[in-house]
C-alpha positions as CSV (number, residue, x, y, z in Angstrom):
1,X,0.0,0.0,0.0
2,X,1.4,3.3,-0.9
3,X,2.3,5.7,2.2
4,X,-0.1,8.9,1.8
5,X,2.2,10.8,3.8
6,X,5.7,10.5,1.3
7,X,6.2,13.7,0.3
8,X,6.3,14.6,-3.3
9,X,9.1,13.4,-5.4
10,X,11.9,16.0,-6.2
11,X,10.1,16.2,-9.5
12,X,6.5,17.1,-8.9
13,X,8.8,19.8,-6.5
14,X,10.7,21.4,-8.7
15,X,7.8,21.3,-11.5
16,X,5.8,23.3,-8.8
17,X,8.6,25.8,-8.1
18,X,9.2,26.2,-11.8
19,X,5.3,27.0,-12.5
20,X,5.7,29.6,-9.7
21,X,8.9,31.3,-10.7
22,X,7.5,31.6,-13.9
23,X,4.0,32.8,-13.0
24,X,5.9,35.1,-10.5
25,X,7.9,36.5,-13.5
26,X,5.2,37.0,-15.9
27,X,3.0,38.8,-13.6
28,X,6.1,41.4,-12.6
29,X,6.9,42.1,-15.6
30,X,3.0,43.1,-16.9
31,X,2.9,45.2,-13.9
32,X,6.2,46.9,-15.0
33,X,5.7,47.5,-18.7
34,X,1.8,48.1,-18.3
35,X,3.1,51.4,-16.0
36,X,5.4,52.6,-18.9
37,X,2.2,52.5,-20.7
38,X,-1.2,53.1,-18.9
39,X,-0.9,56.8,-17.9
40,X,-0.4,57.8,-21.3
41,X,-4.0,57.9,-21.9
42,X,-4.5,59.6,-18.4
43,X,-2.1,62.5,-19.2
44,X,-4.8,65.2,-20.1
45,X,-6.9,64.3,-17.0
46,X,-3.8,64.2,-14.9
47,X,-2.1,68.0,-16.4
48,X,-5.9,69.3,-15.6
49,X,-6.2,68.0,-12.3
50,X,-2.9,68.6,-10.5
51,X,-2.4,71.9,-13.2
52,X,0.4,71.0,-14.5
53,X,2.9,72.0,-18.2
54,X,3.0,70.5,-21.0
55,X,6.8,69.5,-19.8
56,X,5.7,68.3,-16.7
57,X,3.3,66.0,-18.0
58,X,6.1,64.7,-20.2
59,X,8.2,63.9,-17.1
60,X,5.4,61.9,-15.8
61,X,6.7,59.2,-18.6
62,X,10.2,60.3,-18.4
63,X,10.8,60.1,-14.5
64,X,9.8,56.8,-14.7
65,X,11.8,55.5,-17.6
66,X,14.5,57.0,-16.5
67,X,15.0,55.9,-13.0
68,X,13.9,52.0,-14.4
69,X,16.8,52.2,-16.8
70,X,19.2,54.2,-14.6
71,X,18.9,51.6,-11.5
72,X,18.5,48.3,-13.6
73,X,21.8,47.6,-13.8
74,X,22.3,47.6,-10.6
75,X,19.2,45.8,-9.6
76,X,20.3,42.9,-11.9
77,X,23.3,42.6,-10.0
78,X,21.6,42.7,-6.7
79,X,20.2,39.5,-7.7
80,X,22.6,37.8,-8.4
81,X,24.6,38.5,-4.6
82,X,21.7,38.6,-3.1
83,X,19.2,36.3,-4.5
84,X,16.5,36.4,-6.9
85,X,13.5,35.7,-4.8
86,X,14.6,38.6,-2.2
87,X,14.9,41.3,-4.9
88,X,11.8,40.1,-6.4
89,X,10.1,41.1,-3.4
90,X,11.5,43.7,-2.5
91,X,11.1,45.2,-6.1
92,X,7.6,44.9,-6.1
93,X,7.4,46.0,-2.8
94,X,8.9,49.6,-3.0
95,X,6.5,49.3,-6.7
96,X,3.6,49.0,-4.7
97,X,4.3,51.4,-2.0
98,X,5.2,54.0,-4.9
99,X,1.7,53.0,-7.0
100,X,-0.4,54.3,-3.9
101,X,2.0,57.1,-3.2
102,X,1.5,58.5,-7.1
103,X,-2.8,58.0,-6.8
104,X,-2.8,60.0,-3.5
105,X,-0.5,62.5,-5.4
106,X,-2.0,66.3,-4.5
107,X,0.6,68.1,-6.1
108,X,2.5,67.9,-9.6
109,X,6.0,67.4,-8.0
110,X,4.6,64.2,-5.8
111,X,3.6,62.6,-8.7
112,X,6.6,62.7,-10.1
113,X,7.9,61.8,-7.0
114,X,6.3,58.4,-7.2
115,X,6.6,57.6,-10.3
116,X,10.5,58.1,-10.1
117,X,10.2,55.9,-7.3
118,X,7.7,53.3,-9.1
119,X,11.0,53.4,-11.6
120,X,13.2,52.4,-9.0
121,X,11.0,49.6,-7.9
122,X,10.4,48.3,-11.4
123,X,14.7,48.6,-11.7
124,X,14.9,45.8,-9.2
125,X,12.0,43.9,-9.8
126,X,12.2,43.5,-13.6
127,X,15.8,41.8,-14.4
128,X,14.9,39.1,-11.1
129,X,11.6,38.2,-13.1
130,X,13.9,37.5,-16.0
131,X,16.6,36.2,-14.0
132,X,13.8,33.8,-12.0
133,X,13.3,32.4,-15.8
134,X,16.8,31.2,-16.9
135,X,17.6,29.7,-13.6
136,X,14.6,28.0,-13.1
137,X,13.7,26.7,-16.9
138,X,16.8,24.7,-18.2
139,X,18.7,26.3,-21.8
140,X,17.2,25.0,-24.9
141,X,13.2,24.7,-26.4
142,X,12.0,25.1,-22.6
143,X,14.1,27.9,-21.8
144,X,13.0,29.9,-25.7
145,X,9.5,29.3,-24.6
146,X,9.4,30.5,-21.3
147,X,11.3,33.9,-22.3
148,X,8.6,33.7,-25.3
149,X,5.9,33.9,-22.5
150,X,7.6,36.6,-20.6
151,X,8.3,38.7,-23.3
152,X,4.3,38.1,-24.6
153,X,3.2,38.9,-20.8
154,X,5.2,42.1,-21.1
155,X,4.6,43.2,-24.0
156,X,0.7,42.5,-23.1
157,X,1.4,44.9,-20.0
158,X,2.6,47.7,-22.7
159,X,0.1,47.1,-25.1
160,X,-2.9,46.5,-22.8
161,X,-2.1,50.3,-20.8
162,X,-3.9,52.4,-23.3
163,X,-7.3,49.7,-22.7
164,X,-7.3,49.7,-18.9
165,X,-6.1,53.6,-18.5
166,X,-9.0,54.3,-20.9
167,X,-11.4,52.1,-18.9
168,X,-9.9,53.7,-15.3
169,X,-9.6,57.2,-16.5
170,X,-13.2,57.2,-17.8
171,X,-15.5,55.2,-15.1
172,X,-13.3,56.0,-12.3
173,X,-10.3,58.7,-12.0
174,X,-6.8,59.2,-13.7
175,X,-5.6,58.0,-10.0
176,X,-6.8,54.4,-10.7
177,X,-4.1,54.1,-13.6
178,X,-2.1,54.0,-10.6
179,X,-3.7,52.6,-7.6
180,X,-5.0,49.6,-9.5
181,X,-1.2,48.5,-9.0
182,X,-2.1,47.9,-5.2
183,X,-4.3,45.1,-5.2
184,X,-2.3,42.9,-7.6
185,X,1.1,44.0,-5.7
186,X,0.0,42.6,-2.3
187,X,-1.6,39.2,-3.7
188,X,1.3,38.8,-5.7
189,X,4.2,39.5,-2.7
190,X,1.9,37.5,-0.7
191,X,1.8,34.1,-3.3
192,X,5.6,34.8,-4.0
193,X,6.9,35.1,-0.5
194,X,5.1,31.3,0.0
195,X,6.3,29.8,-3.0
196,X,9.3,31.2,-4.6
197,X,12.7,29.4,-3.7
198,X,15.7,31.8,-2.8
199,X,18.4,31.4,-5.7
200,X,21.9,33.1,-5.5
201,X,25.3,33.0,-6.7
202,X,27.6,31.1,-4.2
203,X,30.3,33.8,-4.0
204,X,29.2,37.2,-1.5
205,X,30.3,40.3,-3.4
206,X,29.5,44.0,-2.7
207,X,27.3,46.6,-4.8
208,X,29.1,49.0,-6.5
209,X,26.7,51.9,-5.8
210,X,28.7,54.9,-7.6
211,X,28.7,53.3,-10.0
212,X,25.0,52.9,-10.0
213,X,24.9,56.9,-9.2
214,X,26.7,57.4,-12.0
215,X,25.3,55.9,-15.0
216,X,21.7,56.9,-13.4
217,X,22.8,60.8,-13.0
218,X,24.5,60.3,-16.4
219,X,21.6,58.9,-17.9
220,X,19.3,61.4,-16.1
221,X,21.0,64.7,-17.6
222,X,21.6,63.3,-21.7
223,X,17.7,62.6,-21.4
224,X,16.6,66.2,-19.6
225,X,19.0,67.6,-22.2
226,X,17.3,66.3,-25.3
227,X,14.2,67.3,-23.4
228,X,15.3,70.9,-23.5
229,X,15.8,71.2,-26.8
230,X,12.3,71.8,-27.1
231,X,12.2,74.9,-25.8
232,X,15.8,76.0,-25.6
233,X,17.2,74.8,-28.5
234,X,20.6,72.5,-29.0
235,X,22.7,75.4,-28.7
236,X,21.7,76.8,-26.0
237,X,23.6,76.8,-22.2
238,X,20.3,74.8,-20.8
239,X,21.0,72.5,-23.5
240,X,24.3,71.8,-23.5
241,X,25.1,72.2,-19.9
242,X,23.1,68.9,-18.8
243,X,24.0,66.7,-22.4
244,X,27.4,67.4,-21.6
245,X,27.7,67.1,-17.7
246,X,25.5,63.6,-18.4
247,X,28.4,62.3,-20.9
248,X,31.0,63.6,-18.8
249,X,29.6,61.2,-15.9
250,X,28.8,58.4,-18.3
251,X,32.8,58.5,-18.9
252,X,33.6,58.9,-15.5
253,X,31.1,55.6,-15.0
254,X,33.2,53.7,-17.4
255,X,36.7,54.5,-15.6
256,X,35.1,53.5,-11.9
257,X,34.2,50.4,-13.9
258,X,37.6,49.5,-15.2
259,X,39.0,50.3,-11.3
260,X,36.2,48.6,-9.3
261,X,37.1,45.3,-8.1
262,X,33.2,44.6,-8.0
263,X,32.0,46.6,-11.0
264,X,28.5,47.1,-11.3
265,X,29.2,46.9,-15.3
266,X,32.0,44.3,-15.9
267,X,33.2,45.6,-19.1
268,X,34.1,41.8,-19.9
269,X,30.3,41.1,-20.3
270,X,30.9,43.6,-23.3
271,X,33.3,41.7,-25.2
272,X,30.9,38.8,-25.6
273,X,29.6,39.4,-29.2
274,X,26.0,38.2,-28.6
275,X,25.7,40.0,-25.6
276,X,26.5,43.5,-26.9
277,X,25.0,43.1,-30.2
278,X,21.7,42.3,-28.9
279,X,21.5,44.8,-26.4
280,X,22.6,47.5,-29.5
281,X,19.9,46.2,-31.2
282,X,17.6,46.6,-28.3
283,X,18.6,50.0,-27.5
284,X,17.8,51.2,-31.1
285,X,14.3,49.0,-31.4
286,X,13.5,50.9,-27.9
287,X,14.1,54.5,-29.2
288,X,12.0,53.9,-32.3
289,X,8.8,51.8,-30.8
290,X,8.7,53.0,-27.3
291,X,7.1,56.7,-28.2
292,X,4.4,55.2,-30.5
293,X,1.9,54.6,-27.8
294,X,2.3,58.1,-27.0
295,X,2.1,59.4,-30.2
296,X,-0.9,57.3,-31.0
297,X,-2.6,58.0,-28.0
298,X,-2.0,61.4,-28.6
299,X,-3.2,61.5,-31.9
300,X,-6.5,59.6,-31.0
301,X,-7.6,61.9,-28.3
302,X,-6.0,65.1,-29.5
303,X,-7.0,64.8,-33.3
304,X,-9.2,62.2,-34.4
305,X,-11.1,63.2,-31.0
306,X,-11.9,60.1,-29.3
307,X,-12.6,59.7,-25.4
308,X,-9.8,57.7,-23.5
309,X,-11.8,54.7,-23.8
310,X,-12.4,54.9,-27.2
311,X,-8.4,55.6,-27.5
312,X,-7.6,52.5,-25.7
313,X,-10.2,50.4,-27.8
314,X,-8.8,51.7,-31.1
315,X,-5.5,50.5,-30.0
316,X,-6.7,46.5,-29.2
317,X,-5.7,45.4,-32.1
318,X,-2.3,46.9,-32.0
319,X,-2.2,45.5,-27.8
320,X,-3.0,42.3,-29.4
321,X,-0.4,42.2,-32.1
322,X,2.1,42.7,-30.0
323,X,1.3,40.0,-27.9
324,X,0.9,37.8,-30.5
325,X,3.9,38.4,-32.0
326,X,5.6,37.9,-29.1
327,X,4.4,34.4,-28.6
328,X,4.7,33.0,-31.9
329,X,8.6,34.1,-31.9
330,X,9.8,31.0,-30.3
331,X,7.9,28.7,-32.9
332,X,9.4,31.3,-35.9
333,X,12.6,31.6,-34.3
334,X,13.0,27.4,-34.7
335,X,13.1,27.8,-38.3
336,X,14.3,30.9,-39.2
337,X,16.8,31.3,-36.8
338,X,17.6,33.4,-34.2
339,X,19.0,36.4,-36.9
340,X,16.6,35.8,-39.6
341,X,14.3,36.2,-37.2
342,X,15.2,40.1,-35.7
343,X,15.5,41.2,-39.0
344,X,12.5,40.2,-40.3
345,X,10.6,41.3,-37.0
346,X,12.4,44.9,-37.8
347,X,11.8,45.4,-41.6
348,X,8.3,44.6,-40.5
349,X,8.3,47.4,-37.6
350,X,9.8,50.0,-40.3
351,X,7.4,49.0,-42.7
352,X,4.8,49.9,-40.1
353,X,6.3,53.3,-39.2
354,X,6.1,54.3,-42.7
355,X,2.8,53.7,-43.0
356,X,2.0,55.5,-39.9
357,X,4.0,58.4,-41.1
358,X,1.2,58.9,-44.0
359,X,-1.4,59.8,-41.5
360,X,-3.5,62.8,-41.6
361,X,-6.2,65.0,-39.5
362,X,-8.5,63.7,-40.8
363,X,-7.6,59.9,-41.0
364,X,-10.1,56.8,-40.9
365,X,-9.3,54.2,-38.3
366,X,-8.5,51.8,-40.1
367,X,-5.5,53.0,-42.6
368,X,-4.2,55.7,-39.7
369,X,-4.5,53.9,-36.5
370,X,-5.4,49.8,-37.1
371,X,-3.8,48.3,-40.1
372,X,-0.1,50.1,-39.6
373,X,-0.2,50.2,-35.3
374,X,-0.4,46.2,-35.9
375,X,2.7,45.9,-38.5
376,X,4.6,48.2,-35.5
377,X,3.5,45.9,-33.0
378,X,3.9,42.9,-34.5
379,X,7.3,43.1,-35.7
380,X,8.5,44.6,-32.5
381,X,7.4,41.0,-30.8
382,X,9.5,39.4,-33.6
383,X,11.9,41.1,-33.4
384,X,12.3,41.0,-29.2
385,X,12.3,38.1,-28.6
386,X,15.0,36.6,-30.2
387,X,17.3,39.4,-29.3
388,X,16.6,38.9,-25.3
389,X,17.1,34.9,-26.1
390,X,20.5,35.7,-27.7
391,X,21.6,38.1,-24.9
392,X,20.7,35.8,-22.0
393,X,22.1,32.3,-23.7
394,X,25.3,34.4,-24.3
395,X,26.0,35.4,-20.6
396,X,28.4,34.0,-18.2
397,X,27.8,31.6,-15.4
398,X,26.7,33.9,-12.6
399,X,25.6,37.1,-14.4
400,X,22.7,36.2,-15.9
401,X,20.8,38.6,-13.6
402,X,23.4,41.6,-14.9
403,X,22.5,40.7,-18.5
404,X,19.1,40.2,-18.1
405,X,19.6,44.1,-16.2
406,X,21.5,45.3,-19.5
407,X,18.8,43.2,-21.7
408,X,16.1,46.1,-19.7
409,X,17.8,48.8,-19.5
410,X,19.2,49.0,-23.2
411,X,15.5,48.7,-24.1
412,X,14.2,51.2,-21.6
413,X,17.1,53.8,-22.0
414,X,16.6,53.4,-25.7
415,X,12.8,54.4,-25.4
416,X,13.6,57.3,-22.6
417,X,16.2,58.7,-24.7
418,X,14.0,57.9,-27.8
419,X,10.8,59.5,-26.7
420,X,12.2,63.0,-25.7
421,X,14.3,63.2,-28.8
422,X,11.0,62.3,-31.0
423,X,9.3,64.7,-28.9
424,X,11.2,67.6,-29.9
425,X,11.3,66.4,-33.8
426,X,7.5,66.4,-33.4
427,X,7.5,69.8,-31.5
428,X,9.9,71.3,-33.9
429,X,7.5,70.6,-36.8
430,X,4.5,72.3,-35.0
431,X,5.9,75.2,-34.3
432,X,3.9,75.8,-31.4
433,X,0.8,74.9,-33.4
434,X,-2.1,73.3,-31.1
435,X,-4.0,72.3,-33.9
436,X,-5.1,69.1,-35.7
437,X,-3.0,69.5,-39.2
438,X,0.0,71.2,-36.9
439,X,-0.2,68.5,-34.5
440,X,-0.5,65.2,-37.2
441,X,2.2,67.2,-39.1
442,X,4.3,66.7,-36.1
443,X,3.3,62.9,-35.2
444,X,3.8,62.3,-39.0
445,X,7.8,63.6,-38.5
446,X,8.2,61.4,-35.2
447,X,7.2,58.7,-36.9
448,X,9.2,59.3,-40.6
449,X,12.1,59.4,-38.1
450,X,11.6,56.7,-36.3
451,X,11.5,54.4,-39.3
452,X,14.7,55.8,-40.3
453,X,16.3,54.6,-37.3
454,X,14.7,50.8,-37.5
455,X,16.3,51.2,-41.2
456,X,19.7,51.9,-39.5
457,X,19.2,49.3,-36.2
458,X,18.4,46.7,-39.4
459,X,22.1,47.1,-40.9
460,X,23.2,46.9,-37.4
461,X,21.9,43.5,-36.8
462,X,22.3,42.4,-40.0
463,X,26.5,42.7,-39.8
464,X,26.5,42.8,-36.3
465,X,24.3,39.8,-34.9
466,X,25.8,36.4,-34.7
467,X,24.1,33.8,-36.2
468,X,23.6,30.1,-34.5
469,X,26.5,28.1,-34.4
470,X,28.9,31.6,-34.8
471,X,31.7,31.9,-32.2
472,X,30.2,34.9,-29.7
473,X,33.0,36.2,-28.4
């Protein structure tokens, strides 16, 4: 008679623990991509309510991109010293705390406030979801799939912002973009806490926290610098002063990082080819795709004059391309390969972009808004997936939480950096116009420009990106 009391075999165990690390990850990373996305729709509500400028309501985005991207690095590394399941939580903790913070927000400067903080949160919590992935699903088919899923999940968070802030921001209050984070933060620390299992490297190393400083400062001031050129210009002293000071400390960042015994930024993980070409190409896909929810919401609310709901239906289909894309990468990627792969899910992106770029003010919904925001979409899921897969299989024994931190914050920083730069090329085009032909005229640019620099990320990865079986160093 079989004993009812043997515990489960090591197996059914570790099946378990896998299902939860990788439920765990999904679910952080949709809450950390669906905040880059879901106040977008929530911006007018948000500048009326708490009176604030126009370049205010732009930091709303930027604050938060920026710290995420700034502090990644480092919170990949903090998960590999000091284990996955620990940062997790503490990640989404501080994200939490920051969520309610930023919906009880009275003033202009406390929402910024929180969401800089929601950033910092999202910095350590995003590379351990990725990070609970590789060390939990073994390399090969499994491994492809599970990053497949993640990737889908988080691009589903992105794509599914513009829906729920339209829903929020229309039956409820632009602060329920923000406090719907609560809920879903505590139920998931709670389920994590229980069944996550503590993973860390075996060898206790420090944090290298100027370093951190620095390449967030750095990062901070080239951003607020592009940002300025909106209203200052590129050659003017409030221009320069911060794009130059930010450079100056990115090089500073570098030299700590050759003298560090603990680096935060081993500068050996950059000499592995597949490593440093994927992140390029992730930083340039980032800077192009990042501002089209923006734009598009933008353009739905601001010129085709739809309600955020009806801006955050329009944009379902795009949502669902994404997502889509995203999960039917691992099944392309087995028989195009890895390379083929990107490129195609790129050409595919530009060819969207270029479509977009034909819009007008008075555009129908489905040749200005639904046919080319699902090419954008869809090849951005092609094309992601395959470059994070490349990046984390070419990583070194012990700092796959670093690269999954570089895999994040290339993609973020590109979309920060991207997004105030496109801003300005949009703004430039207005010319201070407000209305519909100035501000399509404007979009139309962004988006012209954009393309152009999927064109050039496209050559990139085509001489740059190993293919399978290459040597990657």
């Amino acid at each position: 008679m079989t004993d009812v009391t043997t515990p489960a075999p090591p197996r059914e165990r570790t099946r378990t623990h896998t299902w939860a690390a990788v439920l765990a990850a999904c679910t952080g990373q949709f809450l950390v991509v669906l905040d880059v996305s879901v106040v977008n729709v929530a911006l007018p509500s948000m500048r009326s309510d708490l009176h604030m400028s126009a370049a205010g309501l732009q930091w709303v985005l930027n604050a938060y991109s920026i710290a995420f991207a700034g502090f990644m690095l480092l919170g990949g590394r903090a998960a590999d010293i000091y284990g996955r399941k620990r940062m997790f939580l503490m990640g989404l903790g501080v994200f939490t705390a920051a969520s309610l913070a930023g919906g009880l927000a009275q003033e202009g400067w406390q929402l910024l406030a929180a969401r800089a903080a929601q950033g910092l949160g999202a910095a350590v919590l995003a590379p351990a979801t990725l990070t609970l992935l590789t060390t939990s699903v073994p390399e090969g088919p499994a491994r492809t799939k599970a990053i497949g899923t993640w990737m889908a999940v988080g691009a589903g968070g992105g794509a599914a912002g513009g829906l729920i802030g339209g829903v929020l921001t229309d039956l409820l209050s632009w602060r329920w973009v923000l406090l719907v984070n609560v809920p879903v933060g505590v139920l998931v620390l709670a389920g994590a806490a229980l069944r996550l299992v503590e993973g860390r490297t075996k060898e206790r190393r420090r944090i290298d926290l100027p370093g951190a400083l620095l390449v967030t400062v750095g990062l901070a001031c080239v951003a607020y610098g592009i940002v300025q050129t909106e209203e200052s210009g590129w050659t003017a002293t409030a221009t320069l002063a911060p794009l130059l000071g930010g450079v100056a400390l990115l090089g500073v960042f570098v030299l700590v990082e050759t003298r560090t015994a603990e680096p935060l930024m081993p500068l050996r993980v950059l000499g592995t080819r597949a490593v440093t070409s994927a992140n390029a190409a992730m930083f340039v896909i980032g800077s192009a795709t990042f501002s089209m929810w923006y734009f598009m919401t933008v353009y739905a609310q601001a010129v085709l004059g739809y309600s955020p709901l009806e801006a955050g239906l329009a944009l379902m289909p795009t949502s669902l391309a994404i997502v889509l894309g995203s999960k039917c990468a691992p099944r392309v990627m087995a028989v195009t390969g890895t390379k083929n792969l990107a490129l195609i899910g790129t050409a595919i992106a530009a060819a969207g972009f270029g479509w977009q770029s034909t819009m007008g003010p008075d555009g129908s919904y489905l040749t200005s808004v639904c046919l080319p925001g699902i090419l954008m979409t869809a090849g951005t899921g092609l094309a992601s997936t395959p470059l994070a897969s490349l990046a984390i299989t070419g990583a070194a024994p012990g700092e796959s939480g670093l690269v999954s931190g570089l895999v994040n914050t290339s993609r973020t920083m590109g979309g920060a950096l991207g997004l105030a730069a496109l801003s300005t090329v949009a703004a430039a085009r207005t010319a201070g116009g407000t209305g519909p032909e100035e501000l399509t005229a404007g979009f139309a640019l962004a988006f012209r420009v954009a393309g152009a620099v999927l064109l050039g990320g496209l050559l990139l990865m085509a001489l740059w990106l190993p293919r399978r079986g290459q040597d990657r160093h």
